[in-house]
C-alpha positions as CSV (number, residue, x, y, z in Angstrom):
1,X,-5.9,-3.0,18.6
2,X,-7.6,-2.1,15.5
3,X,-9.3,1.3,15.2
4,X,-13.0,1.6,14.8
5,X,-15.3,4.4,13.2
6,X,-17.7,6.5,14.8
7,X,-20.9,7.0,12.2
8,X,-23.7,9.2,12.9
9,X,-25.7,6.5,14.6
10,X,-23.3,6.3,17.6
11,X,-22.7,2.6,16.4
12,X,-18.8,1.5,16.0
13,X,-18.0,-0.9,13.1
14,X,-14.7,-3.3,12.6
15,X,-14.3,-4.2,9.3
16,X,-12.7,-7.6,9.3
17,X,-12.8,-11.2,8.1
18,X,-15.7,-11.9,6.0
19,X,-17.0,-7.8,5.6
20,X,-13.3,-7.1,4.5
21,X,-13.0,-9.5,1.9
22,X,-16.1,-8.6,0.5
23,X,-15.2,-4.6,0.5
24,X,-11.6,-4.8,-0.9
25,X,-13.1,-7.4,-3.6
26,X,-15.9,-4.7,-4.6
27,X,-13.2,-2.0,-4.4
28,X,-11.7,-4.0,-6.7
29,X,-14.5,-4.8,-9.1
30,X,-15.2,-1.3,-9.5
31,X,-11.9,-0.1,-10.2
32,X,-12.2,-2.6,-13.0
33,X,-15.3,-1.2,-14.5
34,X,-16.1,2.5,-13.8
35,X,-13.1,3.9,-16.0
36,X,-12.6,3.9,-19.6
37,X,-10.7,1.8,-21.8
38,X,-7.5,3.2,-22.3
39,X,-4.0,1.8,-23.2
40,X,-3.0,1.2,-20.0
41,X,0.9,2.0,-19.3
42,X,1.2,-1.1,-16.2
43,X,3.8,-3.0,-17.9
44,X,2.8,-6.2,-19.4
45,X,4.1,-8.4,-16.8
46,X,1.6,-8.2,-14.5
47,X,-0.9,-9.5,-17.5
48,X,-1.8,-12.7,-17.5
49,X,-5.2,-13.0,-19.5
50,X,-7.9,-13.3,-17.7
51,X,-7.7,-14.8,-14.5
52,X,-10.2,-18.2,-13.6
53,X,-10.8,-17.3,-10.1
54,X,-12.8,-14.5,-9.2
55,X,-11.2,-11.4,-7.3
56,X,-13.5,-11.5,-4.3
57,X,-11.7,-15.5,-4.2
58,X,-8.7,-14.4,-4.8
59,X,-9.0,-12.0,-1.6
60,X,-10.5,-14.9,0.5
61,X,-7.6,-17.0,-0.6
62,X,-5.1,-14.2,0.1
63,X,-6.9,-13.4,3.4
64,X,-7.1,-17.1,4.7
65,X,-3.1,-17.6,3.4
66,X,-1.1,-14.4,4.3
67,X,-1.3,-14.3,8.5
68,X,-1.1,-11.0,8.1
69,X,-2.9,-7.8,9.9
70,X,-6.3,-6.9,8.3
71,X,-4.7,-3.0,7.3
72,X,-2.4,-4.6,4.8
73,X,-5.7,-5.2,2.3
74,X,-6.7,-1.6,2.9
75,X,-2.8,-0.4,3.0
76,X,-2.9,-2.2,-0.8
77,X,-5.5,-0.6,-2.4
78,X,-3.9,2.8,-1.2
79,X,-1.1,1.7,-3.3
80,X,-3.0,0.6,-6.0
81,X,-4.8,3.8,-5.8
82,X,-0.9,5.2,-5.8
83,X,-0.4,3.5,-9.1
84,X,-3.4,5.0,-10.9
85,X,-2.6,8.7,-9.3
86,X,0.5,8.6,-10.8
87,X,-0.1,8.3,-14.3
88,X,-3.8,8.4,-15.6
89,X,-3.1,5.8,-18.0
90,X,-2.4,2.7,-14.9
91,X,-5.1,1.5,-14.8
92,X,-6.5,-2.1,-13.2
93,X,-8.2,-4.5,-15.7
94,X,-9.5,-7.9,-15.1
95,X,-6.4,-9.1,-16.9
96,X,-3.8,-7.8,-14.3
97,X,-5.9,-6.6,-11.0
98,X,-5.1,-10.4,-9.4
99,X,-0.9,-10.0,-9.6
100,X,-1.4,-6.0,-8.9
101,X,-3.3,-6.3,-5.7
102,X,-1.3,-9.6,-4.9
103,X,2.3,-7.3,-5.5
104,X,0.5,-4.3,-3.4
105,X,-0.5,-7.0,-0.3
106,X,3.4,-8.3,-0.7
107,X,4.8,-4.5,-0.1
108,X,2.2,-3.9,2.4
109,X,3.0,-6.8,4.7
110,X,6.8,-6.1,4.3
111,X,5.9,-2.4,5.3
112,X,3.5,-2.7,7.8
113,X,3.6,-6.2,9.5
114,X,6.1,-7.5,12.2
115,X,5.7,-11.0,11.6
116,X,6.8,-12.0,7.4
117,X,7.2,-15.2,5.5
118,X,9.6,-15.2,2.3
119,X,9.2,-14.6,-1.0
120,X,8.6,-17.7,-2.2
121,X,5.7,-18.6,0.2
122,X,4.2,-15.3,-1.1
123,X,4.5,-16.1,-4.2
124,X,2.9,-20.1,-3.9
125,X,-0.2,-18.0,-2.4
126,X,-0.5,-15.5,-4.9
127,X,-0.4,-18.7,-7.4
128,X,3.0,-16.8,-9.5
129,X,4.9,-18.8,-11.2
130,X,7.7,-18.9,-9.0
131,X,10.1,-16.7,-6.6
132,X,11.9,-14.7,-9.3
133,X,8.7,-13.5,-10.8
134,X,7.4,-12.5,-7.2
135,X,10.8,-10.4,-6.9
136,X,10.2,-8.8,-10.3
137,X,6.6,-7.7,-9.5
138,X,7.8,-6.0,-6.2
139,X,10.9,-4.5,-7.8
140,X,8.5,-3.1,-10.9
141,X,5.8,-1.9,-8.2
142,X,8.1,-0.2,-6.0
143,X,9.5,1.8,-9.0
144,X,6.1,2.5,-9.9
145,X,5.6,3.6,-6.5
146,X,8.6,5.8,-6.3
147,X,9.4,3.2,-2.7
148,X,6.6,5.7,-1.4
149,X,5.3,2.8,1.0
150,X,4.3,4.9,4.1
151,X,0.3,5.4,4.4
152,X,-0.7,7.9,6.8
153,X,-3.2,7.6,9.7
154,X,-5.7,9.6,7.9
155,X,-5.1,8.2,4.4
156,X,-5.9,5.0,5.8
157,X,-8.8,6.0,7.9
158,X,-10.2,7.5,4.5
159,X,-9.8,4.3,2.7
160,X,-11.6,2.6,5.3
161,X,-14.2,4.5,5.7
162,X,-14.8,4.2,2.0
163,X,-14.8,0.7,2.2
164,X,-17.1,0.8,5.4
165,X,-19.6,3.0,3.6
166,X,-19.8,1.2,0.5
167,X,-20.2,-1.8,2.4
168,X,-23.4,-0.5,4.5
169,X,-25.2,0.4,1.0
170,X,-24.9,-3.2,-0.3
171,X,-24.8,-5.7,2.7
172,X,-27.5,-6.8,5.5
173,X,-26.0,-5.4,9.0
174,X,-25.7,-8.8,10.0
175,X,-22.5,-9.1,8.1
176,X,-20.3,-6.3,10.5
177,X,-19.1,-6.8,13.8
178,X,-20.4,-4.2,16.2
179,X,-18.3,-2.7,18.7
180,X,-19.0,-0.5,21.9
181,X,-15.9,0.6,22.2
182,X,-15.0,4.3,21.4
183,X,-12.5,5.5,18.5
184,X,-10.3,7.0,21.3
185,X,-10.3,3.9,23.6
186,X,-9.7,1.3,20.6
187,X,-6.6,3.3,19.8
């Protein structure tokens, strides 16, 4: 069952579905815009111009397509997060953010969930342009990521707390799912 967070208020929040999307998508925006242009060092595969569909899109379609737990969006922007900590220069760009986070939600579901499709259903949902380059973007990202793929319980309970607040300063409350159900009893 999925963990909840306790704010100030005494009121318990789930992010999922609809508030999730909308987080990891603003996440996303922003880690687009606040830095300064540098010459990025992500190699210049994962570039592909850019991209028609909007990211917040792109996550709905990647939420509504994968089957897959709602930690693996927030387990992907740890290792997105990953990839910029490890060289200053990574850095996501509207030109490569769609086939970065869709490579980070591809290791996260292999890491995390029980239940996996193959390759190359991934990679018709990501919309690459077949299996071979979905195998290439995982083998580059792992690299990248040093096969560090294990997110602690606190490193994800940071990340989605971060996504939580954020959400609250931007969204009506009508968008979360309220919960009465204590962090320790959720667990």
């Amino acid at each position: 069952m999925e963990k909840t967070i306790n704010f100030e208020n005494e009121e318990y929040i789930r992010l999922s579905g609809k508030a999730l999307v909308s987080a990891v998508a603003a996440a996303l925006q922003r880690a687009c815009t606040d830095k300064e242009p540098v010459e990025s060092t992500i190699p210049k595969c994962f570039y592909g111009g850019k991209q028609s569909i909007s990211i917040e899109s792109y996550v709905q379609r990647l939420y509504k397509y994968m089957d897959c737990s709602d930690g693996v969006f927030i387990t992907a922007l740890v290792y997105l997060d990953r990839l910029e900590i490890a060289n200053r220069n990574n850095r996501l760009t509207p030109e490569n953010v769609h086939r970065l986070f869709a490579t980070a939600v591809l290791l996260a579901v292999k890491y995390q969930d029980d239940k996996i499709f193959d390759n190359s259903y991934y990679a018709m949902v990501f919309g690459f342009s077949n299996l071979a380059e979905a195998n290439h973007y995982e083998a580059t990202m792992l690299c990248f990521l040093d096969f560090r793929m294990n997110v602690s319980e606190k490193e994800y309970l940071l990340y989605k707390t971060h996504l939580i607040q954020s959400l609250v300063q931007t969204l009506p409350q009508s968008e979360f799912v309220l919960s009465s159900v204590p962090v320790a009893s959720a667990a």
